[in-house]
Chimera marker file (.cmm) of the C-alpha trace (Angstrom):
<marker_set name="trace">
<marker id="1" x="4.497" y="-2.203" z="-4.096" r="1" g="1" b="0" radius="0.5"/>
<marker id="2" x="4.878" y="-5.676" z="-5.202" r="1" g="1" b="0" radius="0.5"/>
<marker id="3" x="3.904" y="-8.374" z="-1.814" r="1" g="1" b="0" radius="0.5"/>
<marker id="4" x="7.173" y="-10.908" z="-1.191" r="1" g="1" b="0" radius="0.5"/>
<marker id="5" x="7.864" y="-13.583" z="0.472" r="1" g="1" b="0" radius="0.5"/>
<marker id="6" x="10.008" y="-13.583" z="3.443" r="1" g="1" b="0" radius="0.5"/>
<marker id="7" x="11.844" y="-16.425" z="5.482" r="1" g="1" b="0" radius="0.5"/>
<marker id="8" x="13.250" y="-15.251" z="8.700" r="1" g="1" b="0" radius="0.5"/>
<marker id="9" x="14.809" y="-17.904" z="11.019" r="1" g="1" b="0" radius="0.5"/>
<marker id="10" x="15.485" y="-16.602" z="14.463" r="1" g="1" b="0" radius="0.5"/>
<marker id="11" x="12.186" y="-15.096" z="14.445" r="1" g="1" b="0" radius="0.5"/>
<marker id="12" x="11.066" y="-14.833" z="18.105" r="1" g="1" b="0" radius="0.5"/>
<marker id="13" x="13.138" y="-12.402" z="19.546" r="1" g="1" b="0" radius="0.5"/>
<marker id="14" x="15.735" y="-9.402" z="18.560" r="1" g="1" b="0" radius="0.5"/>
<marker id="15" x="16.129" y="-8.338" z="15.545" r="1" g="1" b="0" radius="0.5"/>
<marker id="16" x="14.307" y="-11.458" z="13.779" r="1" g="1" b="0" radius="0.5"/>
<marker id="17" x="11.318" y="-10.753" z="15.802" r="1" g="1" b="0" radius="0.5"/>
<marker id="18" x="11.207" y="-6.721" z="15.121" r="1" g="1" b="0" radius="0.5"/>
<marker id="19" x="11.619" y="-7.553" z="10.857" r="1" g="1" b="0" radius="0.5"/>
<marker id="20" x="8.910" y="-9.988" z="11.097" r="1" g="1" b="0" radius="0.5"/>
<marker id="21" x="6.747" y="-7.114" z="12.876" r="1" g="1" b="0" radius="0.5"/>
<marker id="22" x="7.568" y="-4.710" z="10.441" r="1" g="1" b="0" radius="0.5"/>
<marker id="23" x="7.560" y="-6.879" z="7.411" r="1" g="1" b="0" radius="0.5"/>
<marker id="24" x="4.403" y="-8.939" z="7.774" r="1" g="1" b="0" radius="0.5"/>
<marker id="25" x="2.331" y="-5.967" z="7.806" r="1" g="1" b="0" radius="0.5"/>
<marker id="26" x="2.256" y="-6.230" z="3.963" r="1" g="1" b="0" radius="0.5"/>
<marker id="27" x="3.940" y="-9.339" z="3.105" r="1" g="1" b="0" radius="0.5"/>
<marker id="28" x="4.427" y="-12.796" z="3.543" r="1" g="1" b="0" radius="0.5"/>
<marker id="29" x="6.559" y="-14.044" z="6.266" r="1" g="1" b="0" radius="0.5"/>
<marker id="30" x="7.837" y="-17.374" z="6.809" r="1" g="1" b="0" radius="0.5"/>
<marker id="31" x="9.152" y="-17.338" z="10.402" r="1" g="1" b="0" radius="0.5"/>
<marker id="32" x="11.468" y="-19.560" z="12.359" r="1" g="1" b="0" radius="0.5"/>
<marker id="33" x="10.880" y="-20.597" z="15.813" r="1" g="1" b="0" radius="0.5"/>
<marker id="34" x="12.442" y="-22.985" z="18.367" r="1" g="1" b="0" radius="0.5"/>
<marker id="35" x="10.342" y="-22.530" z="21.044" r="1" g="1" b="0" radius="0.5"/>
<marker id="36" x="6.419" y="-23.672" z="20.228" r="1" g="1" b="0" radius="0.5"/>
<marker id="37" x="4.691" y="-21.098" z="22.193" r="1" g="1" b="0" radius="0.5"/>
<marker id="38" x="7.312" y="-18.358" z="20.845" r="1" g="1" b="0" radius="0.5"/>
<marker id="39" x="5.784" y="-19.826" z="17.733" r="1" g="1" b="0" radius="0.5"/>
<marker id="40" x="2.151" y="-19.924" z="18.175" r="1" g="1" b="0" radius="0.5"/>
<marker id="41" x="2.664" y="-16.021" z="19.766" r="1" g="1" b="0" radius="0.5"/>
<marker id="42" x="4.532" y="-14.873" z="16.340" r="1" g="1" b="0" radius="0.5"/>
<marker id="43" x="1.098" y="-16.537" z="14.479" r="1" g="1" b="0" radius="0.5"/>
<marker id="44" x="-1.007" y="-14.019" z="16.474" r="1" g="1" b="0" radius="0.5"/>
<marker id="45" x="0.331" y="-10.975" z="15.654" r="1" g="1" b="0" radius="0.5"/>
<marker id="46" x="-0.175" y="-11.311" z="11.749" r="1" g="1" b="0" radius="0.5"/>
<marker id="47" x="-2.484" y="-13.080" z="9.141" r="1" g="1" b="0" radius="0.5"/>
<marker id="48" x="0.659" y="-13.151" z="7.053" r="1" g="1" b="0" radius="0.5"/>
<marker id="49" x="3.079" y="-14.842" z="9.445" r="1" g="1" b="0" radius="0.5"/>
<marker id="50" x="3.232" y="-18.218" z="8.890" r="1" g="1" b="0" radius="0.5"/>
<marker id="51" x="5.872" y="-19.743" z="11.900" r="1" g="1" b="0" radius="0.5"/>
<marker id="52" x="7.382" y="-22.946" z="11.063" r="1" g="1" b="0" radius="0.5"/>
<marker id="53" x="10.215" y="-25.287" z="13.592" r="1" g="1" b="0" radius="0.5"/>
<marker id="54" x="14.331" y="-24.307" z="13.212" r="1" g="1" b="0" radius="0.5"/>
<marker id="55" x="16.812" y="-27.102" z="13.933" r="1" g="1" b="0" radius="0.5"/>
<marker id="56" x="19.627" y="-27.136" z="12.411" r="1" g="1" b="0" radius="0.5"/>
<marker id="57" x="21.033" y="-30.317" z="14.335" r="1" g="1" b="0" radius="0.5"/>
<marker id="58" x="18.270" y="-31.967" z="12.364" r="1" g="1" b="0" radius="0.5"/>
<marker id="59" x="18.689" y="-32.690" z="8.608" r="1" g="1" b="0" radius="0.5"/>
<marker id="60" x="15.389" y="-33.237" z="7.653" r="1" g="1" b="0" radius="0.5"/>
<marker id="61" x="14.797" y="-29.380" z="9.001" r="1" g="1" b="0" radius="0.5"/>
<marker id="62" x="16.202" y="-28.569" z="5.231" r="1" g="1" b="0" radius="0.5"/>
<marker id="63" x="14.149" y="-31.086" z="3.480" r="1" g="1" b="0" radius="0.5"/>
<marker id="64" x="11.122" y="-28.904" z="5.383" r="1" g="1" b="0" radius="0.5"/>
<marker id="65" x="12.419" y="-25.283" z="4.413" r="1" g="1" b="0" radius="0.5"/>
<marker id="66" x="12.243" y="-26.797" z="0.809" r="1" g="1" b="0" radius="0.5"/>
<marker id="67" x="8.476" y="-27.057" z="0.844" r="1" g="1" b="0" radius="0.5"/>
<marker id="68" x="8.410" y="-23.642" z="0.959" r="1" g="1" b="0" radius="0.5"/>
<marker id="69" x="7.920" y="-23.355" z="-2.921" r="1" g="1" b="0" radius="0.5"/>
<marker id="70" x="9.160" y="-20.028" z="-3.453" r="1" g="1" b="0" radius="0.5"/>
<marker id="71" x="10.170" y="-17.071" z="-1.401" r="1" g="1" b="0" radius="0.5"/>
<marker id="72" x="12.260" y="-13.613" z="-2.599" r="1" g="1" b="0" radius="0.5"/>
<marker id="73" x="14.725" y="-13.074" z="0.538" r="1" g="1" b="0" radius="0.5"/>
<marker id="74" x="15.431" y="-15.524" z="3.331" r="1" g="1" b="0" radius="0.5"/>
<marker id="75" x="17.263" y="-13.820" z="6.340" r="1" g="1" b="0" radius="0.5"/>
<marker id="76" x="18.716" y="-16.173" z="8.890" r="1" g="1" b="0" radius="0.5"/>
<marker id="77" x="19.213" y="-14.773" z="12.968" r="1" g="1" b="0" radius="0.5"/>
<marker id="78" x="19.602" y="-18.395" z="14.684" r="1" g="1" b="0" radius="0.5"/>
<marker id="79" x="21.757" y="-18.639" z="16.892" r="1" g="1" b="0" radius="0.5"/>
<marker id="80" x="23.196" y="-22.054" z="18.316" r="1" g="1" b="0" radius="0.5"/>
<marker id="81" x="21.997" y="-21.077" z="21.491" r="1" g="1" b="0" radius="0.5"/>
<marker id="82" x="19.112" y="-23.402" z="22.730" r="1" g="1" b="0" radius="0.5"/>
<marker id="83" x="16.285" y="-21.358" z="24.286" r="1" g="1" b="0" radius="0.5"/>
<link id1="1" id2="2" r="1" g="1" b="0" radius="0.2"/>
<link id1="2" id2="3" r="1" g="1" b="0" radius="0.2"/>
<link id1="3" id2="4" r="1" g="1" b="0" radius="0.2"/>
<link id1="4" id2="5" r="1" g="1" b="0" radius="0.2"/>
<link id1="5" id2="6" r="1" g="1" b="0" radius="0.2"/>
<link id1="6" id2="7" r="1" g="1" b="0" radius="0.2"/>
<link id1="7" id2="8" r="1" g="1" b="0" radius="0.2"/>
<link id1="8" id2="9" r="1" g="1" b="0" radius="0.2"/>
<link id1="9" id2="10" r="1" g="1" b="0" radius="0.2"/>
<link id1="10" id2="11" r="1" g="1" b="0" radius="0.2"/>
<link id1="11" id2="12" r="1" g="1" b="0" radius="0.2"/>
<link id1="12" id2="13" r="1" g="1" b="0" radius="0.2"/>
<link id1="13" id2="14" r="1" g="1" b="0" radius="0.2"/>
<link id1="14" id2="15" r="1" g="1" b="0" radius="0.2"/>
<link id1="15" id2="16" r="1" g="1" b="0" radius="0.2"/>
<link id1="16" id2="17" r="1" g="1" b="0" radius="0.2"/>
<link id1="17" id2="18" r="1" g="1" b="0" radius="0.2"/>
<link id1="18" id2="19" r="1" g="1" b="0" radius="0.2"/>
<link id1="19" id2="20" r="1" g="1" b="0" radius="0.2"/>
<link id1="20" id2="21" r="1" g="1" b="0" radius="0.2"/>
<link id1="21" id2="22" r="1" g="1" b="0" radius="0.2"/>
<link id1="22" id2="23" r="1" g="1" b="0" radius="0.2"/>
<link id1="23" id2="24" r="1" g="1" b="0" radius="0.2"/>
<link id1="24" id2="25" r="1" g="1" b="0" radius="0.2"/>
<link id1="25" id2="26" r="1" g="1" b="0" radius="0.2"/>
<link id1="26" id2="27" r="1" g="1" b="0" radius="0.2"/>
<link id1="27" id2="28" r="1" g="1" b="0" radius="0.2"/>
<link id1="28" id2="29" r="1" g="1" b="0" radius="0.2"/>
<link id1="29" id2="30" r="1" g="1" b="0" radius="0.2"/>
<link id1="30" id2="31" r="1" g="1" b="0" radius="0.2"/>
<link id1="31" id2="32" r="1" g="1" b="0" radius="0.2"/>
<link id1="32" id2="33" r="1" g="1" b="0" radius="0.2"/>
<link id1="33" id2="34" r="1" g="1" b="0" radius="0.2"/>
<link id1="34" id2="35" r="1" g="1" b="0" radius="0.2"/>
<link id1="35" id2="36" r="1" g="1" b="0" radius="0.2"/>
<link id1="36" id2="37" r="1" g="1" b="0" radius="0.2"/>
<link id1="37" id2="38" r="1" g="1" b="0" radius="0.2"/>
<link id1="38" id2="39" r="1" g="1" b="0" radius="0.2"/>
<link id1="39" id2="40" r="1" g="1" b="0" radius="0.2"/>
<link id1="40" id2="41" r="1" g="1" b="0" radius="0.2"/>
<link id1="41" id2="42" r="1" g="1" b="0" radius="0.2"/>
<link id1="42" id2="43" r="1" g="1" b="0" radius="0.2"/>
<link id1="43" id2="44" r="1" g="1" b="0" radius="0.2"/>
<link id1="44" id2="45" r="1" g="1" b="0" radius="0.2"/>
<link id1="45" id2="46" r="1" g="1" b="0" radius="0.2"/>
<link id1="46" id2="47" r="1" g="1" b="0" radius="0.2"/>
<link id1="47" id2="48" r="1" g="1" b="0" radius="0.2"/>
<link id1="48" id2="49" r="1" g="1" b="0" radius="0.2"/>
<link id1="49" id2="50" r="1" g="1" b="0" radius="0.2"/>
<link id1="50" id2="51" r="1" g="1" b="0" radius="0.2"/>
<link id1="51" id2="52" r="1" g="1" b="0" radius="0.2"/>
<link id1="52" id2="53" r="1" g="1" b="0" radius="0.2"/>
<link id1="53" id2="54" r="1" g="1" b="0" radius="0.2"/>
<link id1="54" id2="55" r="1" g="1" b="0" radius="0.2"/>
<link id1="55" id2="56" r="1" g="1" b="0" radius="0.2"/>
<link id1="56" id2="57" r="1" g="1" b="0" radius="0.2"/>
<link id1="57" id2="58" r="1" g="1" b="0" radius="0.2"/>
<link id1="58" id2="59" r="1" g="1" b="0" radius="0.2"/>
<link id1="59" id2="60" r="1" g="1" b="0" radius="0.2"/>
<link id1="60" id2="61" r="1" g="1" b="0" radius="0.2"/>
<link id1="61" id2="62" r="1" g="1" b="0" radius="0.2"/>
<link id1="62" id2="63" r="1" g="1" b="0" radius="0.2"/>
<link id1="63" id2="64" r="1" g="1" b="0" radius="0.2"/>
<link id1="64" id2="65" r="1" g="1" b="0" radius="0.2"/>
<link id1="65" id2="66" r="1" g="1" b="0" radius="0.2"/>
<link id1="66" id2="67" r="1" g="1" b="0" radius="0.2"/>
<link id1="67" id2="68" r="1" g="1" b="0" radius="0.2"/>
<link id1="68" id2="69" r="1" g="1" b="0" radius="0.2"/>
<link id1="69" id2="70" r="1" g="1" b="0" radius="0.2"/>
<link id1="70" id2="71" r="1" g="1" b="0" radius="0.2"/>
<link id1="71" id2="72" r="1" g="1" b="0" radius="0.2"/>
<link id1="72" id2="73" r="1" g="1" b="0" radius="0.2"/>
<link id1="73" id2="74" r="1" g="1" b="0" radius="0.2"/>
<link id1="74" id2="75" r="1" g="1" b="0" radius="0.2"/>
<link id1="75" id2="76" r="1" g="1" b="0" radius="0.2"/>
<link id1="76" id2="77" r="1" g="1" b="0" radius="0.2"/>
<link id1="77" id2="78" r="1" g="1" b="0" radius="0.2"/>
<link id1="78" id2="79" r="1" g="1" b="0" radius="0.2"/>
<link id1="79" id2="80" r="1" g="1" b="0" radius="0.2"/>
<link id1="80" id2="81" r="1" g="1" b="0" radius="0.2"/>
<link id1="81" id2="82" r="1" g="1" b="0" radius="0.2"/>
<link id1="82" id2="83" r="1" g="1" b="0" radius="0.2"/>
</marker_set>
């Protein structure tokens, strides 16, 4: 099977948190966080996880997400909720 490229925002807990598990065992997974140790814990649990900082109140959080040169699905779980 062919490795992609996953970003998941919404990444530290629920449902974001349990397809980050599942998917980064053999692909690449771009993950969103809000909280930095949230963040740093995601990192730890995979080689291929690669957390990065969600806020959408913040414009330049697109301009970020674009550095991401390519990626195959992006799945966004944030919630407006502040953590």
């Amino acid at each position: 099977m062919k490795t992609k490229t996953y970003v998941i925002t919404g990444a530290t807990s629920g449902i974001g948190k349990a397809l980050v598990e599942v998917l980064s065992k053999e692909n690449i997974v771009f993950a969103g966080y809000r909280s930095e140790q949230k963040g740093t814990e995601l990192a730890k649990f995979s080689k291929n996880i690669y957390p990065f900082y969600v806020d959408y109140a913040n414009i330049y959080f697109f301009f970020n997400i674009r550095q991401i040169n390519y990626f195959d699905i992006i799945i966004d779980f944030a919630d407006d909720e502040l953590e």
